[in-house]
C-alpha positions in Angstrom: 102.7 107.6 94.6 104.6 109.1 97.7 108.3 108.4 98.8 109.5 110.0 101.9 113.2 109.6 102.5 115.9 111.5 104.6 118.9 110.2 102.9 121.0 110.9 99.8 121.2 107.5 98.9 119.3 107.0 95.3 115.8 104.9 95.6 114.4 102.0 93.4 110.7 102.4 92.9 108.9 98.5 93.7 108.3 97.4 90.4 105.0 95.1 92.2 103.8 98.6 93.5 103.9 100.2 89.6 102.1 96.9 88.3 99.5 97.8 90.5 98.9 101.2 89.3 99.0 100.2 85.8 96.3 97.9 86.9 93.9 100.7 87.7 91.3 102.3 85.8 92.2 105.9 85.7 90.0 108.6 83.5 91.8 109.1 79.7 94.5 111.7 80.0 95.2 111.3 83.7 99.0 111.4 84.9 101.2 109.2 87.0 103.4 111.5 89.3 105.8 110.0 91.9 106.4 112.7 94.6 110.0 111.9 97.1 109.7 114.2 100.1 113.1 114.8 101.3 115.1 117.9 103.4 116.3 120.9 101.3 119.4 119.7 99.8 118.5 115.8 99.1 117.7 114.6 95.9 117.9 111.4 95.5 118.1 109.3 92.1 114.7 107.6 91.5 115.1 104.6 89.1 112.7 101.6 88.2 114.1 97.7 88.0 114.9 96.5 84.6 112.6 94.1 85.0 109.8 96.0 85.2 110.3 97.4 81.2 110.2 93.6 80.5 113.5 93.8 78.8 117.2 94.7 79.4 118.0 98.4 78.9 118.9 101.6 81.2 117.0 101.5 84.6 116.1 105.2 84.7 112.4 106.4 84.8 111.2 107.2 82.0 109.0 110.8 82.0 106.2 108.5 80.4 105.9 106.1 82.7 105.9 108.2 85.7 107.1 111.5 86.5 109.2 112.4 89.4 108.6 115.6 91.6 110.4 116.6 94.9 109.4 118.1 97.7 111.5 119.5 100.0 110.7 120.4 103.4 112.7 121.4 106.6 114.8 118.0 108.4 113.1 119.2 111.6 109.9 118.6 110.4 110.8 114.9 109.1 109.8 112.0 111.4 109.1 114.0 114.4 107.6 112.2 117.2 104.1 113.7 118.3 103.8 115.9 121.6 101.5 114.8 123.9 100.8 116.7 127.4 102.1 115.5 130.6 99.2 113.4 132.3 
């Protein structure tokens, strides 16, 4: 699963969208990874709904139910709008 973001503000993951992967049939050993591509500097709290553990406790993401990764890259390359030629 892929987040991109460009702000600091921290990011609920859709609990609907992680129902769905749990749904899949993956091969025995395969693992979840949820990779947030942001600018250099942002890092943004990923959390999952309470809900979604089916019972009231912290909201963090666990490491074994999906593991979090970030990927920085440079702000100018973020959302830039494609060049096309002069016609």
């Amino acid at each position: 699963m892929v987040q991109i973001t460009r702000n600091k503000a921290d990011h609920s993951i859709n609990p609907d969208g992680l129902a769905r992967i749990d749904a899949m049939t993956f091969p025995t050993g395969t693992k979840k990874y949820y990779v947030v591509v942001s600018p250099e500097g942002i890092k943004p709290k990923i959390t999952v709904p309470k809900e979604y553990f089916g019972k009231k406790g912290k909201a963090y993401l666990p490491k074994k139910i999906l593991e979090v990764f970030y990927y920085h890259v440079p702000t100018s390359a973020m959302f830039c709008a494609p060049r096309f030629p002069d016609l």
